[in-house]
KEKE-3310 file (N, C-alpha, C; in steps of 0.2 Angstrom, whole numbers, plus 5000, padded with zeros to 4 digits):
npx = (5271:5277:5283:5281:5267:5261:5259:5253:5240:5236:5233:5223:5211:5209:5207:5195:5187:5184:5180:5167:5163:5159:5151:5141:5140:5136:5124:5116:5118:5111:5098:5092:5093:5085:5070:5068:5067:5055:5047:5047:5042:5027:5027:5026:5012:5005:5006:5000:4986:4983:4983:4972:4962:4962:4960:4947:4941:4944:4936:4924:4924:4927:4915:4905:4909:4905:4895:4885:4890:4884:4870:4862:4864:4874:4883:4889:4901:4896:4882:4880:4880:4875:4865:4856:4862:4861:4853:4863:4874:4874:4875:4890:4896:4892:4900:4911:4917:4919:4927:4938:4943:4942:4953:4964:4966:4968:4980:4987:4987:4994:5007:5009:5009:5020:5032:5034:5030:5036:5050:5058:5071:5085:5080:5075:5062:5056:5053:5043:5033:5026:5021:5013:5002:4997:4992:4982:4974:4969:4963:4952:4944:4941:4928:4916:4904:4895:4894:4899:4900:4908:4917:4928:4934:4949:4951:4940:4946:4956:4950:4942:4953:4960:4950:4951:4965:4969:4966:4976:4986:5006:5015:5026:5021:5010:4995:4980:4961:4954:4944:4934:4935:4929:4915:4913:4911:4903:4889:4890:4892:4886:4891:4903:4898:4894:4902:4902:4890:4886:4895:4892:4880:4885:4889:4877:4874:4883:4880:4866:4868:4882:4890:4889:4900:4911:4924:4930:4932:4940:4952:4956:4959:4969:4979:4981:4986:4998:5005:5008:5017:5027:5029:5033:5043:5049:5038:5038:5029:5015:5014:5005:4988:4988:4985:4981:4963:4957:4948:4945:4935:4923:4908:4895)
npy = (5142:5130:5128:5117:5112:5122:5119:5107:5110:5118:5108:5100:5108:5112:5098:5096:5105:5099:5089:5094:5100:5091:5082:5089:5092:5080:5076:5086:5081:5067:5071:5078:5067:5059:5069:5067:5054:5054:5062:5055:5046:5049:5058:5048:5042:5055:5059:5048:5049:5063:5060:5051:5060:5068:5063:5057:5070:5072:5063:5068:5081:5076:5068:5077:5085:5073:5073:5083:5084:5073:5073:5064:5052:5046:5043:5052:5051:5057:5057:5043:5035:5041:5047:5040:5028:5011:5012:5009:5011:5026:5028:5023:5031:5043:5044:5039:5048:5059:5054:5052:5067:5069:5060:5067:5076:5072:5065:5079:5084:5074:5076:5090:5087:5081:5082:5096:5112:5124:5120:5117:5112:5114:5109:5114:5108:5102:5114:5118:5110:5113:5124:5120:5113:5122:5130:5121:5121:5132:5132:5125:5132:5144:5154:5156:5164:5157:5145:5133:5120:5106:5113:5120:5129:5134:5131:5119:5113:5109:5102:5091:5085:5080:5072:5062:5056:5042:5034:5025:5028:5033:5047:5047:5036:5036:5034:5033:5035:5019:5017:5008:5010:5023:5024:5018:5024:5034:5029:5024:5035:5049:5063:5063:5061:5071:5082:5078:5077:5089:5090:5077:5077:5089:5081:5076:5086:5091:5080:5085:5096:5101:5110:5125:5125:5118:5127:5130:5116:5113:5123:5116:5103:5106:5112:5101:5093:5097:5098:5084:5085:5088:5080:5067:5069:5060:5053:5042:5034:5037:5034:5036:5042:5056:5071:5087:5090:5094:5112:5114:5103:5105:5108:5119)
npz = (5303:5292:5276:5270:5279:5275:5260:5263:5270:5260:5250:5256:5256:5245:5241:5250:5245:5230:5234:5239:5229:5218:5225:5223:5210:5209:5215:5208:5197:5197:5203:5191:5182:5190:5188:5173:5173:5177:5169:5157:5161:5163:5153:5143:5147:5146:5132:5125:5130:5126:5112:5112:5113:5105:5095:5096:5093:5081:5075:5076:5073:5059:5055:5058:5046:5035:5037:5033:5021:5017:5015:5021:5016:5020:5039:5050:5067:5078:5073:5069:5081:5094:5087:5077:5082:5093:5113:5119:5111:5109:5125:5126:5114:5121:5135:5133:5125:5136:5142:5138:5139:5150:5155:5149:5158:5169:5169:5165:5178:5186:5180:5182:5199:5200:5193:5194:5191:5193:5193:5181:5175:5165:5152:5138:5131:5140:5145:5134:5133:5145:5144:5132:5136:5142:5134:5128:5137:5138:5128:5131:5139:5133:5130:5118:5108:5101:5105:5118:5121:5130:5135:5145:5162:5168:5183:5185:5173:5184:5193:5189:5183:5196:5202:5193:5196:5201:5217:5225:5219:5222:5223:5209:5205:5201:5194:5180:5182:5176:5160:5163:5177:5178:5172:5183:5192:5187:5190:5205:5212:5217:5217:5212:5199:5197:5193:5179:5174:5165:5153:5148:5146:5134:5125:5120:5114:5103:5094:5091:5085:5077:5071:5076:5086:5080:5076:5091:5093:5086:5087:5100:5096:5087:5096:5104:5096:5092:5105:5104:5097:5102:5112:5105:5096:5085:5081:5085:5095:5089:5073:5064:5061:5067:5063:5059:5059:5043:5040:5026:5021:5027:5023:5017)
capx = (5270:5283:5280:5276:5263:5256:5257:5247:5235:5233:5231:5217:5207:5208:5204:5191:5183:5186:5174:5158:5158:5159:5145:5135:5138:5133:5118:5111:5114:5104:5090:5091:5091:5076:5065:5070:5065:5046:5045:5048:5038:5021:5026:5022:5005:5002:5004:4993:4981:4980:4982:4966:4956:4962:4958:4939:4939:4946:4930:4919:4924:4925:4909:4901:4907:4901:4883:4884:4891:4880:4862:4858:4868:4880:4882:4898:4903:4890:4875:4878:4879:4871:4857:4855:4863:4855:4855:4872:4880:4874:4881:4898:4898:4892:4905:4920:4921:4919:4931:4944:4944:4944:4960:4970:4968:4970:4987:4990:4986:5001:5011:5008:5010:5025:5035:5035:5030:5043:5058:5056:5078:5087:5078:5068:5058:5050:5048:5040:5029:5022:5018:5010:4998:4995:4989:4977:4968:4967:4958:4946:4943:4936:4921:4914:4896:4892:4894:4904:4902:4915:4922:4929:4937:4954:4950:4936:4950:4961:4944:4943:4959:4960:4945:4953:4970:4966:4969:4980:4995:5008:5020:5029:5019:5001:4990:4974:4954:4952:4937:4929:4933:4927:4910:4907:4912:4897:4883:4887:4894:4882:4897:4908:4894:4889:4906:4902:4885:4885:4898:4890:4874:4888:4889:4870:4870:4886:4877:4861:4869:4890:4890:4892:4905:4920:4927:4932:4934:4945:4957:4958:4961:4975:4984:4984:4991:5005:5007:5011:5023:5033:5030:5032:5044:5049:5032:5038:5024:5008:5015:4998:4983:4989:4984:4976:4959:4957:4940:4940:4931:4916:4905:4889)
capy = (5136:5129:5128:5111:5111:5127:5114:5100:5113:5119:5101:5096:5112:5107:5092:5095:5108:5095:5082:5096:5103:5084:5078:5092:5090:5074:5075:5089:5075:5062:5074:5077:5060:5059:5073:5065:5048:5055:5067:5050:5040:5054:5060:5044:5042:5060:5057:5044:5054:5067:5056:5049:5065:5072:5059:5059:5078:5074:5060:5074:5086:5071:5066:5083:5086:5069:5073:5090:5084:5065:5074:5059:5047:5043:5046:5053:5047:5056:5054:5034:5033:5044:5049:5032:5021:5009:5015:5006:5014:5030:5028:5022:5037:5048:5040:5038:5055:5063:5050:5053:5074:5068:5057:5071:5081:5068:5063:5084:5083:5073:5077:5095:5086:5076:5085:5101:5116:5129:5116:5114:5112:5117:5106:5119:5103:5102:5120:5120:5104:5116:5130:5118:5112:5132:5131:5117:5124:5140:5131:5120:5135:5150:5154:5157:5166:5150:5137:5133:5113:5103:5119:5119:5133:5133:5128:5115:5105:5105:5098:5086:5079:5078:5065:5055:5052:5035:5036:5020:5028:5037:5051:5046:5030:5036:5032:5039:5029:5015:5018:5006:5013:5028:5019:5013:5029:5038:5025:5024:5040:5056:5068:5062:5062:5078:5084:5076:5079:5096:5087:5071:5082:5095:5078:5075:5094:5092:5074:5088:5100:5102:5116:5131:5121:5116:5134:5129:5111:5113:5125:5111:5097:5108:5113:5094:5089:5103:5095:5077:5083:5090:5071:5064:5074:5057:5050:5033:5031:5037:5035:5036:5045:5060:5076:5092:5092:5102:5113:5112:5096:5107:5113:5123)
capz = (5299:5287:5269:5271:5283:5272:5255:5265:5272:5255:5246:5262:5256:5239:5241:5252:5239:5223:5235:5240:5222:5215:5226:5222:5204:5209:5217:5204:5191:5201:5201:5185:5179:5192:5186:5168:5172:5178:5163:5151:5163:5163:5147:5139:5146:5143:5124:5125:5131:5121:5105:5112:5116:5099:5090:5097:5092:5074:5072:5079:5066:5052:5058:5057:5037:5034:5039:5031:5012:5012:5012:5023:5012:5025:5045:5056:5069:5082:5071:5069:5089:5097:5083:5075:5086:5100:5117:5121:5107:5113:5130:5126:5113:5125:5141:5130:5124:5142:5147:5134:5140:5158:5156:5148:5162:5175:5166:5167:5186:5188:5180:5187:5205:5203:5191:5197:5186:5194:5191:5174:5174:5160:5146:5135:5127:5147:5147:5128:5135:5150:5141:5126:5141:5146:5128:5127:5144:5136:5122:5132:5142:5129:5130:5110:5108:5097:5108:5123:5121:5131:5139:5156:5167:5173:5189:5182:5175:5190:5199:5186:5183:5201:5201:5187:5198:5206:5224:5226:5217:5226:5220:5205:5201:5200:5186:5181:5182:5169:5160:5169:5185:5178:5172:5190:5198:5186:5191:5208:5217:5214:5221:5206:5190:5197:5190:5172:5169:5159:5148:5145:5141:5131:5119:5115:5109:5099:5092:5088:5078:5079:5068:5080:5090:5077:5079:5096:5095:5079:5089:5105:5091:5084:5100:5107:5091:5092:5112:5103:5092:5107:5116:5102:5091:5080:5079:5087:5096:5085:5068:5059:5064:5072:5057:5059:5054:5039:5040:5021:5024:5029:5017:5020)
cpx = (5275:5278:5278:5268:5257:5256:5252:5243:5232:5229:5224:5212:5206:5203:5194:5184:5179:5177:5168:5158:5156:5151:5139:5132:5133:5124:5114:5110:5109:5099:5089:5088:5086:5069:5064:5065:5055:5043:5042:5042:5029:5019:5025:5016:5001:5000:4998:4985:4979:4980:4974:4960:4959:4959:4950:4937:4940:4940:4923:4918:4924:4919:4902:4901:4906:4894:4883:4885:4887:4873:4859:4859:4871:4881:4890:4896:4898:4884:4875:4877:4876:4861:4854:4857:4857:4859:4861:4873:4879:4877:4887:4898:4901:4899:4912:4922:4922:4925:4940:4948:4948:4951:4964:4971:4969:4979:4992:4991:4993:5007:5013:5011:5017:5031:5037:5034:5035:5048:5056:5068:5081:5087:5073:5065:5054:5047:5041:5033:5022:5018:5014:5002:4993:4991:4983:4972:4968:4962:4953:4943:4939:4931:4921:4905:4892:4889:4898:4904:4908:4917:4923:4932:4942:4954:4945:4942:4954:4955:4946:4947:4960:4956:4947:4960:4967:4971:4976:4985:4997:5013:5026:5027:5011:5000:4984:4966:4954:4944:4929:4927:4929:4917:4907:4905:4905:4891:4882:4891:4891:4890:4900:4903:4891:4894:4907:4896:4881:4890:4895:4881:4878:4887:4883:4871:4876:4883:4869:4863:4879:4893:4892:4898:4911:4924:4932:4935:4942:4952:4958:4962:4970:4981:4986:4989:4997:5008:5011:5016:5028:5035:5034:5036:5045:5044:5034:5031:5017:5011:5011:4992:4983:4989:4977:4971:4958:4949:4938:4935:4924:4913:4898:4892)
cpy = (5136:5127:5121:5110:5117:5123:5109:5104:5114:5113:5098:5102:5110:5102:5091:5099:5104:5091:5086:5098:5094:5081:5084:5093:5082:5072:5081:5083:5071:5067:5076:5072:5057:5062:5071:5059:5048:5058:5060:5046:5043:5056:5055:5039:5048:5061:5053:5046:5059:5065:5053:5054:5067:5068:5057:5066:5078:5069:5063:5078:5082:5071:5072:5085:5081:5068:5079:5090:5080:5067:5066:5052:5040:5046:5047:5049:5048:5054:5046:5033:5035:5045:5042:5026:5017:5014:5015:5007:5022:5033:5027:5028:5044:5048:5042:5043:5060:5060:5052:5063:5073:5065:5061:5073:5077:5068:5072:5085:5082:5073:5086:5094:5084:5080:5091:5107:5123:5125:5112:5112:5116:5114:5111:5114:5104:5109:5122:5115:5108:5120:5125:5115:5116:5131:5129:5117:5128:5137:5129:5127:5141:5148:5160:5162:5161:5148:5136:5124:5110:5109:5119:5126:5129:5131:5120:5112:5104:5099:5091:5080:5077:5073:5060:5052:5047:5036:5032:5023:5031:5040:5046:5038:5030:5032:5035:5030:5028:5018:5014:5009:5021:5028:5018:5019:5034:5035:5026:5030:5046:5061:5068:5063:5069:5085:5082:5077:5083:5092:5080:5073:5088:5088:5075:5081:5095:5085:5080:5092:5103:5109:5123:5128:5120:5122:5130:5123:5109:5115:5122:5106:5099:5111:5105:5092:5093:5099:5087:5077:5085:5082:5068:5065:5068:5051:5044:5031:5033:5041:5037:5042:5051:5066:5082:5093:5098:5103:5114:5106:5097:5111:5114:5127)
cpz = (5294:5282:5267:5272:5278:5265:5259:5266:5266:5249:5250:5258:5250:5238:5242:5246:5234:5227:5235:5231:5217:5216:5228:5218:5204:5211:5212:5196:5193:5201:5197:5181:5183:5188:5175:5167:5173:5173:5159:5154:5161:5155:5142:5140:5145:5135:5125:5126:5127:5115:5106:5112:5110:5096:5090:5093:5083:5071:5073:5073:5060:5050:5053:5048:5032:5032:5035:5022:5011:5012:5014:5020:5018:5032:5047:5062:5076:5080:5072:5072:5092:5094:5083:5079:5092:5108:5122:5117:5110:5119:5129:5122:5118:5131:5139:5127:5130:5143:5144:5137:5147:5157:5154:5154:5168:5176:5168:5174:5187:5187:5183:5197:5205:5200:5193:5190:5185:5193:5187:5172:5168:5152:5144:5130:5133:5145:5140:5131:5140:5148:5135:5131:5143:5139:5125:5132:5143:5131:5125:5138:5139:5127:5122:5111:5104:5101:5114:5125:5124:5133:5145:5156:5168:5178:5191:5179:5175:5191:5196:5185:5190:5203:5197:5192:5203:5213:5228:5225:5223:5223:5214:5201:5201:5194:5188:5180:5175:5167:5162:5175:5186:5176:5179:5195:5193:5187:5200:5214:5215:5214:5213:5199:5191:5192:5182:5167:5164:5154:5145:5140:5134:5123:5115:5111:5103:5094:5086:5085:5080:5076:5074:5085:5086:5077:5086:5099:5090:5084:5097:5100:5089:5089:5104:5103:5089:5100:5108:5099:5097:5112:5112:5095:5085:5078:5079:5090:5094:5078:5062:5064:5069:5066:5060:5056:5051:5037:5031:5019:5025:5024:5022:5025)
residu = (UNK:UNK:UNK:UNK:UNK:UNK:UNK:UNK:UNK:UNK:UNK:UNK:UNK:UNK:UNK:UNK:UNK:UNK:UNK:UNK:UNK:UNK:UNK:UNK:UNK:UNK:UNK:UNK:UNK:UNK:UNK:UNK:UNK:UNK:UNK:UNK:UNK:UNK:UNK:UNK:UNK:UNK:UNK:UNK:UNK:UNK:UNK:UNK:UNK:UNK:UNK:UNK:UNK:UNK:UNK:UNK:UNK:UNK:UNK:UNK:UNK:UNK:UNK:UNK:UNK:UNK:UNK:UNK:UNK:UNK:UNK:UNK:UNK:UNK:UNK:UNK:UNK:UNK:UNK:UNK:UNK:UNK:UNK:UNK:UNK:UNK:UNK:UNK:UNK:UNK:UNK:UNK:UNK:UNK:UNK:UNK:UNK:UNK:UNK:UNK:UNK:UNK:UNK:UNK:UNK:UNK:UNK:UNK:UNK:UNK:UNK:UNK:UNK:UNK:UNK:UNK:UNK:UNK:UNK:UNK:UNK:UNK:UNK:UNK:UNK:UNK:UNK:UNK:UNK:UNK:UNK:UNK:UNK:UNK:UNK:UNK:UNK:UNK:UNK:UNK:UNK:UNK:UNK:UNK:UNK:UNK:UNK:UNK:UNK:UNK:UNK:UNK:UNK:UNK:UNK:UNK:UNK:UNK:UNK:UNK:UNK:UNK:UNK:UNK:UNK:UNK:UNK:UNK:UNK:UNK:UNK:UNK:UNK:UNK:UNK:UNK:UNK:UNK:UNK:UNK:UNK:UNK:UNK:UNK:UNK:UNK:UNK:UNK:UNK:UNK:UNK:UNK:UNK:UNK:UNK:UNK:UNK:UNK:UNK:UNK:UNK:UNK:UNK:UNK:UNK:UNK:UNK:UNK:UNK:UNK:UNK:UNK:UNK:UNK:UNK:UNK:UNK:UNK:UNK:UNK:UNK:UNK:UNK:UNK:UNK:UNK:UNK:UNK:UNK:UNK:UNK:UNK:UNK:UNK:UNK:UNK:UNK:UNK:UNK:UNK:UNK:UNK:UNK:UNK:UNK:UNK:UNK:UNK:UNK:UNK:UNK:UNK)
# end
C-alpha cells in the first residue's frame, strides 16, 4: 500500500471515529436534555405538592398552639372544622388533609417511574432531590411511642401513590387524581377507601388532641420544606408561605 492509500485509509478511520463518538455525544445529550425536561416537567408538580401537604402540616401545628395559648378564646385550624365546624366543614378538613399526603406521594410515584431513580446523571441537585424524598418517607414513616398519626410505611406509600396516579396518563405525561376524583373514588370504590381509612380516622384524633403528634408532624413539615427549597431553590414559585414552623409557638 502507498503512502497515499495509507493517508486515505487513515483520514476514512478518522473520520469514521470523529462521526460514532459525535453521535454518541450526541445522543447522550438528547437524553439528558430528556431526563431534564421530565425532571422540570414532575419537579414542578412535585413542589406543588409538597407546598401543599406542608402547608396543611404548618396549619396543624399553628392550629394546635392556637388552641393551647387562647383558653378557648380563639380556634385552630382543626378545632374550627372538625371540632366546631358543620359536618361539611369537617369532611372537606378531614378529605383535604388525607388528600394533600396522598398527592405528595402520587407526584413521588412518578416521578420514581419515569425518571428513573438509578439514572440520576450527573446533576447533583437530581441526586440531592432523591435523597431529600428518602428523607421525607423516613419522616412519614417513624413510628413515635406518642403518636404515630398520619404515619405510613415505606411500602404503604408506594401503595398509595400508586392509587393517586390516574390511569389515563402515560409515561412521561401522567398526572395525579384531582381532588374530586379522589372524593368519588372515596364514596364509591370500597377497595380504594379501604387504603385511607386509618388516615382519615388518623385526622379526627389529631382534631381531639394533637399534642403528642407535633413531634412527628413538625419533623415531616421540616423536611418537605428542605425538599422545596432544592425545587425551588430561588423561591420563584412559592414566594410566601413556605417557613418552618417554630415550636416555640407552643406553650404548655
Amino acid at each position: 500500500m502507498d503512502v497515499v492509500s495509507w493517508v486515505s485509509a487513515g483520514v476514512a478511520l478518522a473520520s469514521a471515529t470523529a462521526t460514532a463518538v459525535l453521535g454518541y455525544w450526541q445522543q447522550q445529550r438528547l437524553r439528558t436534555m430528556e431526563q431534564r425536561d421530565v425532571m422540570d416537567s414532575y419537579g414542578a408538580s412535585l413542589a406543588w405538592a409538597a407546598f401543599d401537604f406542608q402547608g396543611r402540616l404548618f396549619n396543624i401545628l399553628h392550629g394546635y398552639a392556637i388552641d393551647s395559648a387562647s383558653n378557648g378564646r380563639a380556634a385552630g385550624y382543626l378545632t374550627s372544622f372538625l371540632v366546631l365546624g358543620s359536618e361539611r366543614e369537617a369532611e372537606y378538613a378531614r378529605r383535604s388533609t388525607v388528600f394533600v399526603l396522598a398527592e405528595y406521594l402520587g407526584w413521588v410515584e412518578m416521578l420514581r417511574r419515569d425518571v428513573q431513580f438509578l439514572d440520576l446523571g450527573s446533576s447533583s441537585t437530581n441526586r440531592s432531590v432523591m435523597a431529600q424524598i428518602s428523607n421525607v418517607g423516613h419522616a412519614l414513616s417513624r413510628v413515635t411511642p406518642d403518636s404515630n398519626e398520619l404515619r405510613l410505611f415505606r411500602a404503604e406509600q408506594r401503595a398509595i401513590g400508586e392509587l393517586m396516579v390516574h390511569q389515563d396518563g402515560e409515561p412521561k405525561h401522567r398526572r395525579c387524581l384531582g381532588f374530586a376524583e379522589f372524593c368519588a373514588r372515596l364514596d364509591g370504590d370500597e377497595a380504594f377507601r379501604g387504603w385511607f381509612e386509618r388516615l382519615l380516622a388518623d385526622v379526627d384524633a389529631l382534631a381531639a388532641d394533637t399534642g403528642p403528634a407535633v413531634g412527628r408532624l413538625l419533623e415531616v413539615q421540616r423536611q418537605l420544606v428542605t425538599l422545596l427549597d432544592l425545587l425551588d431553590p430561588r423561591s420563584e414559585r412559592f414566594p410566601h408561605f413556605r417557613a418552618v414552623f417554630d415550636p416555640e409557638r407552643l406553650v404548655g
